[in-house]
Chimera marker file (.cmm) of the C-alpha trace (Angstrom):
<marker_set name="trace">
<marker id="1" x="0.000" y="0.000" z="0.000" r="1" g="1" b="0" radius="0.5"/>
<marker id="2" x="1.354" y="3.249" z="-0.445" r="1" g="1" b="0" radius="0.5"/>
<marker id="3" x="2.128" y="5.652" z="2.063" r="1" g="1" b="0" radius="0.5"/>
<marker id="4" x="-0.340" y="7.988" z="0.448" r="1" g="1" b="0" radius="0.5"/>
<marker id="5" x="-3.098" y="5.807" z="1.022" r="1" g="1" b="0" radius="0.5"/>
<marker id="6" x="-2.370" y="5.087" z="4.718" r="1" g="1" b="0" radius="0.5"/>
<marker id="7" x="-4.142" y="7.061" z="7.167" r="1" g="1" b="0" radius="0.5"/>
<marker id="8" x="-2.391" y="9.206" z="9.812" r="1" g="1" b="0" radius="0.5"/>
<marker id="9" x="-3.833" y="8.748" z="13.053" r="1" g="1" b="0" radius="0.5"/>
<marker id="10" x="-1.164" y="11.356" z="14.883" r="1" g="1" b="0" radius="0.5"/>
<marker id="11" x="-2.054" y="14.492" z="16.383" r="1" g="1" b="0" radius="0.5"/>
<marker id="12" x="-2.674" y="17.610" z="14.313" r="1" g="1" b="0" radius="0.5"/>
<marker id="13" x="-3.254" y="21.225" z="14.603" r="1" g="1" b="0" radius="0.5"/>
<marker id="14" x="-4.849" y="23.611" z="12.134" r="1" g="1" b="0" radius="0.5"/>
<marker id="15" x="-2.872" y="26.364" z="10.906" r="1" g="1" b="0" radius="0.5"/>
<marker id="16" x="-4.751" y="28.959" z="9.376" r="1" g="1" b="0" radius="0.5"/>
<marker id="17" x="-7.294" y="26.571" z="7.338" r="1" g="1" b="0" radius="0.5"/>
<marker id="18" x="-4.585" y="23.822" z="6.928" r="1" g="1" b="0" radius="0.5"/>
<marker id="19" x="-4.420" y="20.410" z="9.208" r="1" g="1" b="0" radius="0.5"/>
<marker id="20" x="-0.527" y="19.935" z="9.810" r="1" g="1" b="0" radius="0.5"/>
<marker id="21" x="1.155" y="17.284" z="12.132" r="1" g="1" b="0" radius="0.5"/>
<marker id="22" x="1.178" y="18.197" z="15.582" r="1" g="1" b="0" radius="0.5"/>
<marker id="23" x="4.616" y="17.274" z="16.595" r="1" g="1" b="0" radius="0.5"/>
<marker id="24" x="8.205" y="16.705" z="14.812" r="1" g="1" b="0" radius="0.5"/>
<marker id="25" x="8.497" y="12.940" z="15.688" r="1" g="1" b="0" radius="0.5"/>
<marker id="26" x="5.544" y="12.506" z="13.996" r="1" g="1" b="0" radius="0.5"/>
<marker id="27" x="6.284" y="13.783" z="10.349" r="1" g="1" b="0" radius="0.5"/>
<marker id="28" x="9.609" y="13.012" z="10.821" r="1" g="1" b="0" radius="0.5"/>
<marker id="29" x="8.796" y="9.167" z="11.100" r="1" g="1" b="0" radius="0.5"/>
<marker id="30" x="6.351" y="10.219" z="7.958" r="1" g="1" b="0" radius="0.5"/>
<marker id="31" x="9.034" y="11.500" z="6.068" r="1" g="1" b="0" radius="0.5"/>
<marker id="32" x="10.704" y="8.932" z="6.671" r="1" g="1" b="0" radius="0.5"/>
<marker id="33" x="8.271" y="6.563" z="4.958" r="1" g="1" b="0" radius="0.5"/>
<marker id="34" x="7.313" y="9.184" z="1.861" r="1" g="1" b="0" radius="0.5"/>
<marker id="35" x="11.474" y="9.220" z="0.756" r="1" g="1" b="0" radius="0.5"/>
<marker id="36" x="11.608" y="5.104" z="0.814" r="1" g="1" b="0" radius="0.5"/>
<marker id="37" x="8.498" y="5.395" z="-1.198" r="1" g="1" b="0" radius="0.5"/>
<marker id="38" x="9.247" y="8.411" z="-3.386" r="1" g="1" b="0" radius="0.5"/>
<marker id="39" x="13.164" y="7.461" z="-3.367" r="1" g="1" b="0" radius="0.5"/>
<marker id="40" x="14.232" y="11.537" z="-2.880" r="1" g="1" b="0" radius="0.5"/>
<marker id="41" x="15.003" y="13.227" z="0.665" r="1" g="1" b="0" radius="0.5"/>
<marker id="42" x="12.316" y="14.689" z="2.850" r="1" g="1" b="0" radius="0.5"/>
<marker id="43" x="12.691" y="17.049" z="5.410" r="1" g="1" b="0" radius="0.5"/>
<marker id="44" x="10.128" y="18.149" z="7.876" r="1" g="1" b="0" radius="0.5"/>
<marker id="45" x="9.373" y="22.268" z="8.797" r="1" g="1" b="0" radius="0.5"/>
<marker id="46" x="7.874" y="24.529" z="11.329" r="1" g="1" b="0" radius="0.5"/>
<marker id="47" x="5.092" y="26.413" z="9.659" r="1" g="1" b="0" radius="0.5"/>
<marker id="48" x="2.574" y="28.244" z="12.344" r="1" g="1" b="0" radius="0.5"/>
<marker id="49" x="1.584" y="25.835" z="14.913" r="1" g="1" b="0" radius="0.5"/>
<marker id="50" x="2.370" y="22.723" z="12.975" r="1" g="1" b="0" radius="0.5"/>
<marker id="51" x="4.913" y="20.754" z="10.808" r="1" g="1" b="0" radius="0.5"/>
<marker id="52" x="4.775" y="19.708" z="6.955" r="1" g="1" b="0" radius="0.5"/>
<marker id="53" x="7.383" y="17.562" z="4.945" r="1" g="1" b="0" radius="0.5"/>
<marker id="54" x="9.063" y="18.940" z="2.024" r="1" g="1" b="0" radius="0.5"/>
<marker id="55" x="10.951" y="17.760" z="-1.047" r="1" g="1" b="0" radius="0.5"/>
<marker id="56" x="12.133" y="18.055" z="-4.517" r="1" g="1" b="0" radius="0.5"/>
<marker id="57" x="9.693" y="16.074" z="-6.636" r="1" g="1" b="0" radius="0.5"/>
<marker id="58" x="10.598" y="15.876" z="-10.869" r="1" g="1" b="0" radius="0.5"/>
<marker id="59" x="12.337" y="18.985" z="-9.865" r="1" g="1" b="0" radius="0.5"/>
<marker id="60" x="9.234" y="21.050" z="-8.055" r="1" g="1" b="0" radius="0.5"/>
<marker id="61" x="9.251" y="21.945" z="-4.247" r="1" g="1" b="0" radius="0.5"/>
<marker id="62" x="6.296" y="20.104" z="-2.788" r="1" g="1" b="0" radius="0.5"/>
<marker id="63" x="5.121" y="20.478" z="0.344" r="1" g="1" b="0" radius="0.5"/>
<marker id="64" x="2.396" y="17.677" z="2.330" r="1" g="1" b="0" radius="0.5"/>
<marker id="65" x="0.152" y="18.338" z="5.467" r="1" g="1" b="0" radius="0.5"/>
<marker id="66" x="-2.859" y="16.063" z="6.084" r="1" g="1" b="0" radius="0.5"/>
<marker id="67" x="-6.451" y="16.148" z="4.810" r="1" g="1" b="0" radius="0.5"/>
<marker id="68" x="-9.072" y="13.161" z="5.802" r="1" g="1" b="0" radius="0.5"/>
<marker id="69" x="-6.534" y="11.469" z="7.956" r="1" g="1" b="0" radius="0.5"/>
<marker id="70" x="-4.306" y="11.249" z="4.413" r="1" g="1" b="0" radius="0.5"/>
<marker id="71" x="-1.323" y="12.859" z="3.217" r="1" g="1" b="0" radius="0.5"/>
<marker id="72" x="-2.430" y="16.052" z="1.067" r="1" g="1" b="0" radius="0.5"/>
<marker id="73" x="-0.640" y="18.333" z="-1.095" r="1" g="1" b="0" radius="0.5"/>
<marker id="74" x="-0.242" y="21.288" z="0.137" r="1" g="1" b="0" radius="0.5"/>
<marker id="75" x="-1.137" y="24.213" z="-2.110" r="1" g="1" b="0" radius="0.5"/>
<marker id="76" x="1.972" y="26.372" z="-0.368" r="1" g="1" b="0" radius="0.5"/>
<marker id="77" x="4.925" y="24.744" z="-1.197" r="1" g="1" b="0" radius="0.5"/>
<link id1="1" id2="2" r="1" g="1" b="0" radius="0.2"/>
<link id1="2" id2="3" r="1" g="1" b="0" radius="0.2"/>
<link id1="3" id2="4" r="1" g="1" b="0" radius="0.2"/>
<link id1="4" id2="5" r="1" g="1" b="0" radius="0.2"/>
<link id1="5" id2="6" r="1" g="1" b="0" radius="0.2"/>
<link id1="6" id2="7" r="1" g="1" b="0" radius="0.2"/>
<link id1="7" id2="8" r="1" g="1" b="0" radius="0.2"/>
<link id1="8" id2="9" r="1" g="1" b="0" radius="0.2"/>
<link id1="9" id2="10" r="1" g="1" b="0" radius="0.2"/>
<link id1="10" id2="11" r="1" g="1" b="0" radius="0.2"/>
<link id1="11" id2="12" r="1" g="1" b="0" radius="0.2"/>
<link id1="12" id2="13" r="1" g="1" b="0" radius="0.2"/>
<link id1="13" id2="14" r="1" g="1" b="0" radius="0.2"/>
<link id1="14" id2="15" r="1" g="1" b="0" radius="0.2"/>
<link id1="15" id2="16" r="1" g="1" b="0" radius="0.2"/>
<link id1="16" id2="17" r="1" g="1" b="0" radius="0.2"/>
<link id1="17" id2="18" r="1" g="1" b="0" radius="0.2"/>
<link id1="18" id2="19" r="1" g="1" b="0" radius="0.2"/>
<link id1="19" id2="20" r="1" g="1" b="0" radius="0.2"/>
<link id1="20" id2="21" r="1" g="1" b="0" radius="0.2"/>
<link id1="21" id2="22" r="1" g="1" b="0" radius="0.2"/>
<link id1="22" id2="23" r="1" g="1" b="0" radius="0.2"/>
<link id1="23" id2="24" r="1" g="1" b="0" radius="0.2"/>
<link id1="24" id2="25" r="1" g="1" b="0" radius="0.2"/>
<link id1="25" id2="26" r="1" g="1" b="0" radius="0.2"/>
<link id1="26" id2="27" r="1" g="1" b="0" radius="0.2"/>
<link id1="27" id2="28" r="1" g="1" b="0" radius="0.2"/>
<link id1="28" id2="29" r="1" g="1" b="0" radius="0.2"/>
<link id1="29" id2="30" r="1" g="1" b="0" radius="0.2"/>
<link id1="30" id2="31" r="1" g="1" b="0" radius="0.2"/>
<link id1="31" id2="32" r="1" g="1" b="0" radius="0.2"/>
<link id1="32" id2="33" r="1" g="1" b="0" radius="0.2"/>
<link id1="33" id2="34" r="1" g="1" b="0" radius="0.2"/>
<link id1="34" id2="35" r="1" g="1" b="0" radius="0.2"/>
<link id1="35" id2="36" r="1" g="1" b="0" radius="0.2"/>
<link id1="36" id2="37" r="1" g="1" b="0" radius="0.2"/>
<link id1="37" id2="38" r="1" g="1" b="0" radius="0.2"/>
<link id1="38" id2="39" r="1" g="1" b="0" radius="0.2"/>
<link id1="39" id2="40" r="1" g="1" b="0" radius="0.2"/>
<link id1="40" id2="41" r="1" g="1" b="0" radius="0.2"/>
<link id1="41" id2="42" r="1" g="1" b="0" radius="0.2"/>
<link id1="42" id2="43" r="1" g="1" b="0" radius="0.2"/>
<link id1="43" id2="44" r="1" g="1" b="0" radius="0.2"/>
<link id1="44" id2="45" r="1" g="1" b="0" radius="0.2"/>
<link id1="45" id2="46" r="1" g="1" b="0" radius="0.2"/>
<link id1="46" id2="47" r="1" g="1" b="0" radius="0.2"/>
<link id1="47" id2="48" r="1" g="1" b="0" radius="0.2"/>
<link id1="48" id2="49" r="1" g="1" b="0" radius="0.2"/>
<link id1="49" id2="50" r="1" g="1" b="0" radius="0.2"/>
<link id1="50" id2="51" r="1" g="1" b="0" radius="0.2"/>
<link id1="51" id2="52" r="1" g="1" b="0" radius="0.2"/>
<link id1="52" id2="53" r="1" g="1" b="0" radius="0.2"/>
<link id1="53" id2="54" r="1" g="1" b="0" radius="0.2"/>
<link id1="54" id2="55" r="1" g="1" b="0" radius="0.2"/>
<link id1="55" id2="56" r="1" g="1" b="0" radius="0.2"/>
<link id1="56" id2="57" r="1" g="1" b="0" radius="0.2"/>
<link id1="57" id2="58" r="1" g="1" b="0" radius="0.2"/>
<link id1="58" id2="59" r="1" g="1" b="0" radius="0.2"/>
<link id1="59" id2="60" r="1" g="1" b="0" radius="0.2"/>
<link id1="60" id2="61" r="1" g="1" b="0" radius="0.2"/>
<link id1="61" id2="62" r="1" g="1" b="0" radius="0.2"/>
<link id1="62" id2="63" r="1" g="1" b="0" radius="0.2"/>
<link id1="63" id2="64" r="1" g="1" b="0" radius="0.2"/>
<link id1="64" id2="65" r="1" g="1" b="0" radius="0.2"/>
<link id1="65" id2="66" r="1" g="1" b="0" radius="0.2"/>
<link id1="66" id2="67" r="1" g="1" b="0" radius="0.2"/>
<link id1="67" id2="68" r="1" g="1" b="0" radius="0.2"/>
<link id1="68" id2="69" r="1" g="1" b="0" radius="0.2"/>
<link id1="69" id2="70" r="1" g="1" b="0" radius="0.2"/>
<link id1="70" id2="71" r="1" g="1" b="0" radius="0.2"/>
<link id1="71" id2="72" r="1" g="1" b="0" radius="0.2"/>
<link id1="72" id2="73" r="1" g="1" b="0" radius="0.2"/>
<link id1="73" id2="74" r="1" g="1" b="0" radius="0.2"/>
<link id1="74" id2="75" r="1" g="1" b="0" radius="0.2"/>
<link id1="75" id2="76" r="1" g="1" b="0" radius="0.2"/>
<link id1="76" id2="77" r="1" g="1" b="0" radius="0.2"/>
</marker_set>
């Protein structure tokens, strides 16, 4: 199954309009699973309240928070 499709179940916060992970262990260890999947480095950031992972994807900046208990795109990167 891919990572994508598995639901997050750790704590979040809403930062203006946008559910984000709670705390750094968290998308840390989801980062973790989105490089093995994606094969690229992922890095986690502060942003507000809450914390988003980041990469280089086919040479764009993308940026993920959570939506429905699933990874989301964020529009921001």
């Amino acid at each position: 199954m891919s990572v994508f499709a598995a639901p997050v179940f750790d704590a979040t916060v809403v930062y203006q309009g946008e559910e984000l992970f709670k705390g750094r262990g968290a998308a840390q260890g989801w980062a973790d699973k989105v490089a093995r999947e994606l094969e690229t480095d992922v890095t986690v950031e502060k942003v507000g309240t809450g914390w988003v992972l980041r990469a280089s994807v086919d040479g764009a900046d993308v940026s993920w928070g959570i939506h429905g208990q699933r990874l989301a795109r964020r529009d921001a990167a």
